[in-house]
N, C-alpha and C positions, 0 to 999 in steps of 0.2 A: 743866643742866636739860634733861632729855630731853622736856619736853611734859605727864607726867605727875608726875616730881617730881624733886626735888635731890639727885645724888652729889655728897658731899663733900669736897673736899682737904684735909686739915689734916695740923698739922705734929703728928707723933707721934713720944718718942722711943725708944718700943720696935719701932717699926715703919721697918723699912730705907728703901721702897721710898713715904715722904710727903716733901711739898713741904717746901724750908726752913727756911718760919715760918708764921709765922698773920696777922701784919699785913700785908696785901696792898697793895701801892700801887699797883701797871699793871699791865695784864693788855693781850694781842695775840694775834693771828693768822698764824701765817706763811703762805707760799704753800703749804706740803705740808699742811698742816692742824693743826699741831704748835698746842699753846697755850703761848705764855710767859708766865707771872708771873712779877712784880717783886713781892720783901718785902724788911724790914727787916731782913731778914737772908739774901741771895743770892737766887740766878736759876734758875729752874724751867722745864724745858722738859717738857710732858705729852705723850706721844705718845695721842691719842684714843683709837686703836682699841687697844691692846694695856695703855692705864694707866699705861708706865711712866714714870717719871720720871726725868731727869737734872738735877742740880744743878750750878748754878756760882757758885763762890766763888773770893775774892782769891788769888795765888798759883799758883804752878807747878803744883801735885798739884790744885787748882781749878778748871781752863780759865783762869788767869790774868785773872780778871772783875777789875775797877782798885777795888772798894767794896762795900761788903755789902748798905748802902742803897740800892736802886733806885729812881728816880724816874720815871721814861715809857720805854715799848719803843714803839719806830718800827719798821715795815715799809716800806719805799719802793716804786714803783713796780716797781723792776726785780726787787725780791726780798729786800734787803738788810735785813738786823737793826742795830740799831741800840740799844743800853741806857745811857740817863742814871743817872748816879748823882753821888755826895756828892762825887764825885773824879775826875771827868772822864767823857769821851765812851764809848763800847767800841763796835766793828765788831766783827760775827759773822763770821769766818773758817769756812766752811763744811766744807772739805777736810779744814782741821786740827784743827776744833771747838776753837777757844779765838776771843781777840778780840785784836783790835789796838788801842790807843787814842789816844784823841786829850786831851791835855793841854794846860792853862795853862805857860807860857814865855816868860820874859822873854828870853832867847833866842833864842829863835823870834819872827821874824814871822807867821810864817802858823799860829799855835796859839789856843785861846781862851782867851776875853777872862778867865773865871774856871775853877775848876776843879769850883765847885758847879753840875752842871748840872739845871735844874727841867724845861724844857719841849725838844720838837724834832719840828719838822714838815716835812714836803715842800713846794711850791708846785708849781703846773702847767707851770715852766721846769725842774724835774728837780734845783731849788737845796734845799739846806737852811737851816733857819733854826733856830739852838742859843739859847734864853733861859737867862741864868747869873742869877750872884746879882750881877753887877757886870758888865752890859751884854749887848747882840745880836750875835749871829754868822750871817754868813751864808757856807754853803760853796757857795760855786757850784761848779755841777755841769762845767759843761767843763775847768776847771783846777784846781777843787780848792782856789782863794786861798778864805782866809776874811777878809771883810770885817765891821769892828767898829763896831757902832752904842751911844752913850753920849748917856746924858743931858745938854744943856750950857745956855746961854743964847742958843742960835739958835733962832729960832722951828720953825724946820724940824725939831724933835729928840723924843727919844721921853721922855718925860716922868719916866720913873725907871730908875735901874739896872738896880734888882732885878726881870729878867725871871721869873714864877711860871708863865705859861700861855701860850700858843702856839696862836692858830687859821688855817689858810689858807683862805679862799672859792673857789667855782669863778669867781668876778669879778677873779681876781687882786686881792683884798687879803688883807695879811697883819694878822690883829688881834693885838693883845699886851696881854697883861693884868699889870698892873704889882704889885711889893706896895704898895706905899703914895701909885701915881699916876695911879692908876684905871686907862681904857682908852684905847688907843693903835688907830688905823688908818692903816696902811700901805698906799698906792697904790702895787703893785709894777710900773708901767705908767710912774708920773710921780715917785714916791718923794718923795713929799709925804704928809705926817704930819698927822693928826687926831688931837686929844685929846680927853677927854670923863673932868673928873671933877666930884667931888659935891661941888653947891652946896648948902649946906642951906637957904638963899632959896629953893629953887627945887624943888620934887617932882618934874618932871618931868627932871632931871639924875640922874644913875648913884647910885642907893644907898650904894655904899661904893666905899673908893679901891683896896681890896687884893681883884684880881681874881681867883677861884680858877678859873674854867670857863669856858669860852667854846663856842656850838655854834649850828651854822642847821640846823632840822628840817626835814625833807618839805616842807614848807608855802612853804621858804625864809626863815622867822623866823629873828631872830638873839637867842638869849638867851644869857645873864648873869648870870654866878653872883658874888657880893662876900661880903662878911664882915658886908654889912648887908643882906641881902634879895637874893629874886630878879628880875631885870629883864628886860622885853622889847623889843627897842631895836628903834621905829620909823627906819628910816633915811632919809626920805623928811623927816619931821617935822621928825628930829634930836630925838627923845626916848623916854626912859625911861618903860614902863607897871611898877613893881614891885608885887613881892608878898611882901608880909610878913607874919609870925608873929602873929596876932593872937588871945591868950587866950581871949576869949568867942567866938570863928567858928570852929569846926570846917572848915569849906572851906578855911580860911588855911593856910599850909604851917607844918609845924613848927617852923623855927628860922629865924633871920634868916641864920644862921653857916651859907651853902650851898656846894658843893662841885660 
């Protein structure tokens, strides 16, 4: 959107020179200005000023991208790409324009935890943090060890496996939005774990347990996308304002199922 109205990418298959697919799942920014999209079927790299596009898909003659299904494109601090998918991690190798990746390994110690990867975010210590579908990965940044965070019966644990969504704060905590075990706050200072899921006693607890979004606007609000309404979490309170789909109120947002 230039200001006045919408160019569109779509996947065309008489035309050489369109995006992959048409289901989009992550879109990014790199540092040269390049736009990458993620679909459900390979990796899109749009050069702005000239239109064209490069594709990467699984395999040698591909850039050897590890999955078709994209799930989150990270850009880190330093520069670095970074593409989730159904089948592990991928690194943007620059020079050679293909990826390196990062895999499940029983094998390996230092690989993750699963090889579906949903979410991956930076923190302000230069660490990553990989959400799978079978626990937390953190690559710290000076050595590179990945350390694996799992649901268990310590009070101190993250409340489900299955990591979906991934938020870091400028406060150093790290949120984690679970599928089925609401939301999760990580103090990456004292690594002490807050949960917070839905009481239905209670309105002012998190709407639903399977977190899709997490985000703190301008304002510094922290809201809250579930699979039952949208929430705005007082953190001071320790509660939930949501907002749900409501037939007869046109002002209510349309669906409870938010992203």
């Amino acid at each position: 959107y230039n200001g006045n109205k919408f160019e569109v990418f779509r996947y065309r298959k008489d035309k050489p020179n369109s995006i992959s697919g048409n289901y989009i799942s992550a879109i990014n920014e790199d540092k040269e200005g390049n736009i990458w999209v993620g679909t459900s079927r390979g990796l899109n790299k749009i050069d702005i000023n000239t239109k064209e596009i490069k594709i990467y898909l699984p395999g040698v003659d591909g850039c050897n991208l590890s999955n078709y299904n994209v799930t989150e494109i990270l850009v880190d601090s330093k520069g670095e790409i970074y593409i989730a998918t159904e089948d592990g991690l991928n690194i943007y190798n620059k020079e050679s324009d293909n990826f390196e990746r990062l895999y499940n390994s029983s094998e390996e110690k230092s690989s993750l935890s699963s090889q579906f990867v949903y979410s991956i975010v930076e923190d302000s210590y230069g660490n990553l943090w990989v959400g799978t579908e079978d626990g937390l990965n953190k690559i710290v940044n000076s050595s590179k060890e990945i350390i694996k965070y799992y649901s268990n019966e310590s009070v101190n644990s993250i409340s489900d496996n299955f990591i979906f969504k991934l938020y870091a704060d400028k406060s150093d905590n790290l949120w984690i939005g679970t599928y089925s075990g609401g939301l999760n706050k990580l103090n990456l200072k004292t690594n002490e774990i807050e949960t917070f899921i839905n009481d239905p006693k209670k309105d002012s607890s998190i709407p639903g347990n399977f977190v899709r979004y997490i985000l703190r606007d301008s304002r510094g609000l922290l809201w809250v996308a579930t699979n039952n309404g949208l929430s705005r979490f007082d953190e001071n309170e320790k509660k939930f304002i949501t907002y749900e789909s409501k037939i007869y109120d046109p002002q209510s947002i349309v669906s409870n199922n938010t992203l």
